[in-house]
N, C-alpha and C positions, 0 to 999 in steps of 0.2 A: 643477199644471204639471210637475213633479219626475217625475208617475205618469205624463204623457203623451209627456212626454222617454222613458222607459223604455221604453215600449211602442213607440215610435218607433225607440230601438235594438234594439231585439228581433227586430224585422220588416225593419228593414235588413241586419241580420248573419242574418236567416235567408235572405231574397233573395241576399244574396252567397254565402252556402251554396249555393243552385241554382245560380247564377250557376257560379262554379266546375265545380258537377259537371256543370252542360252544356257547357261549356268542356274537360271532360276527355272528356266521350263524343265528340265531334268528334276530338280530336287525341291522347288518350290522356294518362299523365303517373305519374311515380312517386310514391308517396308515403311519407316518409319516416314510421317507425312508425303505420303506416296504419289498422292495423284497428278502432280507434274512431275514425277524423277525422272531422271535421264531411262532407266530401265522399263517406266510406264509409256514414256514415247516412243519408245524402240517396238517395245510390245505391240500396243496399238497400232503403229506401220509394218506389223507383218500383213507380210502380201499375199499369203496363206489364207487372208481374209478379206483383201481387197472387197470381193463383190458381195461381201453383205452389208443391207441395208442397213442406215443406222442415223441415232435421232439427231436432232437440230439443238442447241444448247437452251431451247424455248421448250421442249418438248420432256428435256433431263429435267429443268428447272418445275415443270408439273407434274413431273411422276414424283419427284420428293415430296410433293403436298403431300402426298398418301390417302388423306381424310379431306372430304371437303362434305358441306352442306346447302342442301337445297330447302329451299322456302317456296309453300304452295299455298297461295289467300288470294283468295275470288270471292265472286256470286254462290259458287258451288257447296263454299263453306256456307253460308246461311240454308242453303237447299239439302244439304246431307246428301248429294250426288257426287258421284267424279267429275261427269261432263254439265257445265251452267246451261241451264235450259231456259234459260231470258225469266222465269218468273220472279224474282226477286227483285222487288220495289227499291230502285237507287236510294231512297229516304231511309231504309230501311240501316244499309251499312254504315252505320254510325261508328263504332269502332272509340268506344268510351274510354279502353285501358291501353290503348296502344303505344307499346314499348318497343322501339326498333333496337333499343341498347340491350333490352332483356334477349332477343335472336343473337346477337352478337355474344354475349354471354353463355350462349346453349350452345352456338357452335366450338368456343374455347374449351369449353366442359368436356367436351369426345375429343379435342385434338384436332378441328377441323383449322384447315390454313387457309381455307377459300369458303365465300358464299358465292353460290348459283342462284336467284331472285329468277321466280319466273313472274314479269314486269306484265306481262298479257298470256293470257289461257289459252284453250280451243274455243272459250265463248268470244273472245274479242274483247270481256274487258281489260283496260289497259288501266295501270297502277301511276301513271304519271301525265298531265294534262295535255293530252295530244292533240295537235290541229285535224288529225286525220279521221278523228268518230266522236260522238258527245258520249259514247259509252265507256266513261272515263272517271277518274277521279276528282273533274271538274266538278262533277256533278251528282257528288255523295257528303252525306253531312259531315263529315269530319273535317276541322278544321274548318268548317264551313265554306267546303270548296274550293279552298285556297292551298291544300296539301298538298304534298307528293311524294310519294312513296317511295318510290325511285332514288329521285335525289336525295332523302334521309337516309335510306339504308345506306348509298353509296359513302355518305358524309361519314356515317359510325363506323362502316368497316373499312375507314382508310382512318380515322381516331384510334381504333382498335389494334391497326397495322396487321387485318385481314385482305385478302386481295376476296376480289368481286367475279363471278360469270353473272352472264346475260341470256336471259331466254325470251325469245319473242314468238309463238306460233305464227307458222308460215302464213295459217289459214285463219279466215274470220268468217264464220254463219251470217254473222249479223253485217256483213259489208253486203254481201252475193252468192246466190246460190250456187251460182259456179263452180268458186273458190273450194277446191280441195285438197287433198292432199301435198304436203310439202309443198301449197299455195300451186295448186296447179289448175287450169280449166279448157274447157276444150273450146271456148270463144276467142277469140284471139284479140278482139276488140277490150273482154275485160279483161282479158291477161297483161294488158300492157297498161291497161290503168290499175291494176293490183299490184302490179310492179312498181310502180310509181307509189302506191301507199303504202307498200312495207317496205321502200329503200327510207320513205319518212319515216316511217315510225324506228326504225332499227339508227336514224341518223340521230334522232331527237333522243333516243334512250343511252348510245354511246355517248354525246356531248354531253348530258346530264352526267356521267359517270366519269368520264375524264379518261385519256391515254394510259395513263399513270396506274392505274386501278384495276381496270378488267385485262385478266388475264384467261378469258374465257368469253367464247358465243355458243349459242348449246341450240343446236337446233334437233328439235322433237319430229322424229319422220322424215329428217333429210329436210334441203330448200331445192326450189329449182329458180327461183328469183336471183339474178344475179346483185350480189352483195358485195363481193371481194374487195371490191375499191373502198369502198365503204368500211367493212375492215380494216383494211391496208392501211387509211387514211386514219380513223379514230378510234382502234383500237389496234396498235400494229405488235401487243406482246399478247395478245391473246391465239391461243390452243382453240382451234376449229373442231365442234361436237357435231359428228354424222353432217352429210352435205357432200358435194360435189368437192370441196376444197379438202375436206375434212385430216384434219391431224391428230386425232383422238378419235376413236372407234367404240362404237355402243358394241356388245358382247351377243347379243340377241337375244337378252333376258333381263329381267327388272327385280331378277333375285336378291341381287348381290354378290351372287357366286362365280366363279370364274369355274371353266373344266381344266383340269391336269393333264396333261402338259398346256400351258398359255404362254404364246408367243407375243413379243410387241410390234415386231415386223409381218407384215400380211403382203397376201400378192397385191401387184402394182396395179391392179384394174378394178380391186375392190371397191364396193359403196357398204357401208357396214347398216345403211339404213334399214333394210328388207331382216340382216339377222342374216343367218346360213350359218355353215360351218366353219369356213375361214373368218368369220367375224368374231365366233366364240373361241376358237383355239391359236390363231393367227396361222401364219409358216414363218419357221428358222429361217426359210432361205429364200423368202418372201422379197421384191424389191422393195416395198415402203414400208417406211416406219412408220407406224401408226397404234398405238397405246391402247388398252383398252380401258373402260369409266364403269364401274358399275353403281349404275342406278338402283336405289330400292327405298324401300318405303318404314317408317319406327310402327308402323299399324298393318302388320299380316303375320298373325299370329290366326291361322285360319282365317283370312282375308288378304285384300291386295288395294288400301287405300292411302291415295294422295292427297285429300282433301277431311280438314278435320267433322267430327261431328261427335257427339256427346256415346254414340255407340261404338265408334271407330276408336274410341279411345282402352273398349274393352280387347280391343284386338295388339293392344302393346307391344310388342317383342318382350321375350326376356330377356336378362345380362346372357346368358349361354347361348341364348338363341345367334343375339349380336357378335359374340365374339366367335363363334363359327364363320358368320361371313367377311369378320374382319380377315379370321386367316384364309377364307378362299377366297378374297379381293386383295390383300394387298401383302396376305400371306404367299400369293402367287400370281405375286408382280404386278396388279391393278390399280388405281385407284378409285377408293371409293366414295362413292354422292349418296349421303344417308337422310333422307327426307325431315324435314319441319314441319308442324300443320299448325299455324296461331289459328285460335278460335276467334268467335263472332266478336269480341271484347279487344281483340287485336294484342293476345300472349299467349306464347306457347305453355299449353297445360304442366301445371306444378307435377304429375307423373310423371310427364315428356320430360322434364329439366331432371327429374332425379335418374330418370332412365339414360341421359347423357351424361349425368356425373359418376353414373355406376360404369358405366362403359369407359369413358376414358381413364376414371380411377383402375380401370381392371388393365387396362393398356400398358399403365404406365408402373402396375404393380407389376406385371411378366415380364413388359420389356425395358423398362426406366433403367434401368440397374445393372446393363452387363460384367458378367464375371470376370471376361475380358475380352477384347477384340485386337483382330489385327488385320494388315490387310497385305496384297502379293500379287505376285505372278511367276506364271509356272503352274504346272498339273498338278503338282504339291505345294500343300500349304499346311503347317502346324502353329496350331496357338497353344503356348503355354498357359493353364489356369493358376500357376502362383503355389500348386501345393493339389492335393487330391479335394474334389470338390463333387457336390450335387450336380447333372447336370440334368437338365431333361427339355429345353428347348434351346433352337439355334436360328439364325437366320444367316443367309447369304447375300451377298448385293455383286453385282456382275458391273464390271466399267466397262458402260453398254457405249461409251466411245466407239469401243470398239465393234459394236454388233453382237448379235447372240451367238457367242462363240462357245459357250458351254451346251452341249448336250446332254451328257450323262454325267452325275458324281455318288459317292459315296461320302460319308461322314461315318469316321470313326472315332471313338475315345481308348484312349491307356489306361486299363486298370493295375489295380495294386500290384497282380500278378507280371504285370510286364506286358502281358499281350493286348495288342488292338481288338475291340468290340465293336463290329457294325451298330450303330445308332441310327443311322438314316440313310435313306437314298432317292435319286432324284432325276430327272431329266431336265424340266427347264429349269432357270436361278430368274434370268431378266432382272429386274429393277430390285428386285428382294422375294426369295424364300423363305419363310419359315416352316421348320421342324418342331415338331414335338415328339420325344418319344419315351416311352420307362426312363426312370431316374436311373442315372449310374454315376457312380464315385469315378473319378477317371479324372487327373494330371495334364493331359493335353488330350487338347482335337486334332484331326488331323483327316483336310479332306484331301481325295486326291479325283482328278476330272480323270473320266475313263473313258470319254468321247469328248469330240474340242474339235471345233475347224479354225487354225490359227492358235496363236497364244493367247492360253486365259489370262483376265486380266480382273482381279478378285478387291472389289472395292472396299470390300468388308467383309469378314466370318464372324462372330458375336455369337458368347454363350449366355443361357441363361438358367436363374432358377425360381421357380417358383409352386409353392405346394397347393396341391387339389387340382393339379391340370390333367383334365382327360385326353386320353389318346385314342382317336377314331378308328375305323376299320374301313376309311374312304369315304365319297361322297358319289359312289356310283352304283349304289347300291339298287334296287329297284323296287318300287312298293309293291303290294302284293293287297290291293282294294281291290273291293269285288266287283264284275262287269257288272252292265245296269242298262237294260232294255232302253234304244232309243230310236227305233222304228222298224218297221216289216214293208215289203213290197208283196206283188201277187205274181204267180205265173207266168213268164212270159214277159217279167216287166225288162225293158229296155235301161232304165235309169230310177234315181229316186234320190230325194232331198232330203235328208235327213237335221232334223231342229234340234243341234248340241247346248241352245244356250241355256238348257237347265241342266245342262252338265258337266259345264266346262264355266267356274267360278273363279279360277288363280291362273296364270300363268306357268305354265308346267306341261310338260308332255304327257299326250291320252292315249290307246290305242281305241281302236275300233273295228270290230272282230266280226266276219262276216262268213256264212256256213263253207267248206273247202268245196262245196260244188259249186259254187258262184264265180265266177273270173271276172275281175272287178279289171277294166281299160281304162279308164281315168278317173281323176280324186282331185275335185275343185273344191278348195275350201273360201269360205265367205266371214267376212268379219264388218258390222255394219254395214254391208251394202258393198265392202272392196273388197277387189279378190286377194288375197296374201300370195306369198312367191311361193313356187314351185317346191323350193326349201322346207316349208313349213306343213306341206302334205305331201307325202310318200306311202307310197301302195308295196307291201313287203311281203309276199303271197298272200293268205287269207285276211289280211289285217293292213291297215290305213294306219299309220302313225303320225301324229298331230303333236307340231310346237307352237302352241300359242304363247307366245312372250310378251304382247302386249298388255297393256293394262284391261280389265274384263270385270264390269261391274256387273248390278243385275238389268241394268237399259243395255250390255251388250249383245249384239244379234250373233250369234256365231251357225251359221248353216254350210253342209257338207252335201255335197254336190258328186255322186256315181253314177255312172254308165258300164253297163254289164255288156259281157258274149251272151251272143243270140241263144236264145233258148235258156234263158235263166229260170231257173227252182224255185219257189217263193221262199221265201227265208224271212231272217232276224239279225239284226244289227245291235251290238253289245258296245255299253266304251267303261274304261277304266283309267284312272290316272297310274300310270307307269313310275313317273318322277316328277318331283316338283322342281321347281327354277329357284 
């Protein structure tokens, strides 16, 4: 009897459990420390959502970083290049004022919760005493050869109770000519002993670093060296950047920007290495989860530089500049990796530190402080603000437990008058939206989801206020720079190569405008010497449309490769920048 009471209550309290969460998807409802109640479990097992993809509790745990920073010191720094071109004398990087606690310091100052160290470049040198090249920190005057770079920064930002990523390029100049891309070569003999030198170097850099601490491998271009074990083994709470394994997704641009709508689920065959379209936008209904990171640089203010140098420093961001890409990184759902450059002296420049203190001071003036928040499930959700209030930004958070089950929402507030005022509207939420929009006095919010696959499941709604915030008119707008003569063919011609790379300086989409009696059959683009995917040139009637997302100094070669229909016109070929990244 005892055993049939129980089961009796069991099945009651678990009906009352739907009971509820159908009662909340009707008319919405806050829930006070929400994120295990019985109503958010029930939510989450609707089977309305079964087949969307959805993250790992290692993949939740990295989108809350939100902020994370990257540090970039090489050879390259003494040369005032991007890419180290070996000339820089090892006696030379002395490194007199070297502060690793001051980088730890710069990245607290913007809110960052992770540093990414990139430990070895595209030159090969390596930042920690490796057995596998003497082009290393063995053999630089600081500390008289007995340093390591590596191991300190790792030491400080586990003092500071920073978590760490790891960058190791795939590829080294200075090992093998071979050796390209994503460590790849078409000898099979060095393939397998390149394989052998960067499972070393990637083993020696995670044991310097410890289990504990990196929660990040950042691979630049994808790998094709198998690592995984290696992973798996020494660093098993790290988020895999681009690669074959990959659990975090590069965007296909080094803006900082994310495009509107941004999904964190992508289709299941994706490599986000190459860039495309599903790497910048994702799919809702995409089988893998996979996050997107945006990379970008505190020096491209009319430039695109990762490596400090005394002129690079004029190209600083401003504060608005930065908090533009703060709201289109992690305003819409991303997290973002905002570049470091210590100079020759081994510290990040006194403008660079005040340029992170304005910025996270600016963060935490708009969002420190909400007015109030609450959290829910159900297509409605109301937050009471306490009384008639300013409001003019908001943010969303989706319990992406459950997958991207938000598609479309509205956001409205209550004025004095009694009636609702449209404030915002939206398509994707993912990990967090923010709004900004006109200031309006207005008693509550209230969103309501107007597309949903499954029960929303609303981790958070947060108002806020703060004075002098501008309201955009989008981020798709399109420039309107003048085209600019960059080559002619003759009569007759079959094909012709065209030499962009005095015209094509940031990272940003160009077109390339060719006369309407020309019928252009294919459009090969070149970037140093490799071809770029098919993605990244596109022929659109009279015009070739070009995403160069990678980094593009003035050493990059960028050449465009056409083949016409027989009997071609002599003409002229025009480019302009469309949009920048």
């Amino acid at each position: 009897m005892k055993a049939k009471e129980k089961t009796m209550k069991k099945t009651l309290l678990t009906l009352f459990a739907l009971l509820v969460a159908a009662g909340l998807r009707a008319h919405g409802s806050a829930v006070p420390d929400a994120a295990d109640s019985e109503a958010v479990r029930s939510a989450l097992a609707d089977p309305a959502a079964a087949k969307l993809a959805r993250p790992t509790p290692g993949q939740i745990e990295w989108a809350d970083m939100e902020l994370e920073m990257f540090i970039h010191l090489g050879p390259s720094t003494w040369q005032g290049r991007e890419y180290d071109d070996h000339s820089t004398p090892l006696k030379d990087m002395i490194l007199p004022k070297l502060d690793v606690n001051q980088w730890g310091e710069a990245a607290k100052a913007f809110g960052a919760k992770q540093v990414v160290m990139v430990t070895k470049h595209t030159g090969g040198f390596c930042w920690w005493p490796t057995e596998t090249t003497d082009y290393c920190v063995r053999n630089i005057p600081w500390k008289n050869g007995k340093g390591n770079l590596v191991e300190e920064v790792a030491t400080t930002l586990r003092r500071n109770g920073l978590k760490m990523g790891v960058y190791v390029y795939s590829d080294d100049p200075s090992y093998a000519k071979g050796i390209g891309r994503g460590g790849r070569t078409d000898d099979p003999a060095k393939q397998e002993e390149w394989n052998a030198k960067l499972r070393q170097q990637w083993t020696e850099v995670l044991t310097l670093c410890g289990p504990d601490l990196v929660h990040e491998v950042w691979f630049d271009g994808g790998c094709i060296v198998p690592l995984i074990d290696i992973i798996n083994k020494l660093a098993p709470k790290a988020q895999i950047f681009a690669g074959p394994h990959e659990t975090v997704r590069w965007p296909g641009t080094e803006s900082g920007k994310l495009p509107y709508p941004c999904w964190s689920s992508v289709p299941s065959n994706l490599s986000s290495a190459g860039g495309g379209d599903f790497a910048a936008t994702g799919d809702p209904d995409g089988g893998k989860w996979c996050p997107p990171e945006c990379d970008t640089v505190l020096y491209g203010r009319g430039g695109h530089k990762w490596f400090w140098s005394a002129d690079n420093e004029k190209l600083r961001r401003s504060l608005d500049d930065l908090m533009d890409i703060y709201l289109k990184s992690v305003g819409r759902g991303g997290v973002l990796l905002l570049n470091s450059t210590p100079n020759t002296a081994g510290r990040i420049p006194e403008g660079d530190m005040k340029a992170y203190e304005a910025f996270g001071a600016e963060i935490k003036r708009r969002f420190g402080s909400p007015l109030a928040k609450t959290q829910g499930v159900g297509d409605t959700l109301e937050l009471d603000l306490g009384g008639f209030r300013n409001v003019n930004q908001s943010w969303i958070m989706e319990d992406l437990r459950g997958g991207h089950r938000i598609r479309a929402y509205v956001l409205e507030g209550r004025g004095e008058d009694g009636r609702w005022l449209a404030l915002a509207e939206g398509i994707s939420v993912g990990h967090k939206k923010i709004d900004a929009f006109p200031a309006a006095i207005v008693d509550r919010l209230r969103l309501r989801i107007t597309k949903n696959v499954g029960m929303p499941v609303i981790r958070e709604l947060a108002a806020f206020y703060a004075d002098g915030i501008k309201v955009g008119k989008g981020s798709h707008a399109h420039r309107k720079d003048p085209a600019i003569s960059c080559g002619r063919w003759d009569q007759g011609a079959e094909a012709v190569k065209l030499n962009l790379t005095p015209h094509i300086r940031i990272p940003a989409t160009y077109q390339v405008s060719l006369p309407p009696s020309v019928k252009v059959v294919s459009a090969k683009l070149w970037f140093n010497g490799s071809e770029l995917p098919p993605a990244d040139c596109k022929i659109e009637g009279a015009c070739v449309i070009i995403r160069q997302t990678q980094q593009v100094t003035n050493q990059t070669q960028t050449d465009l490769e056409l083949s016409f229909a027989p009997n071609a016109t002599a003409g002229e070929a025009t480019i302009r920048m469309i949009s920048e990244h």
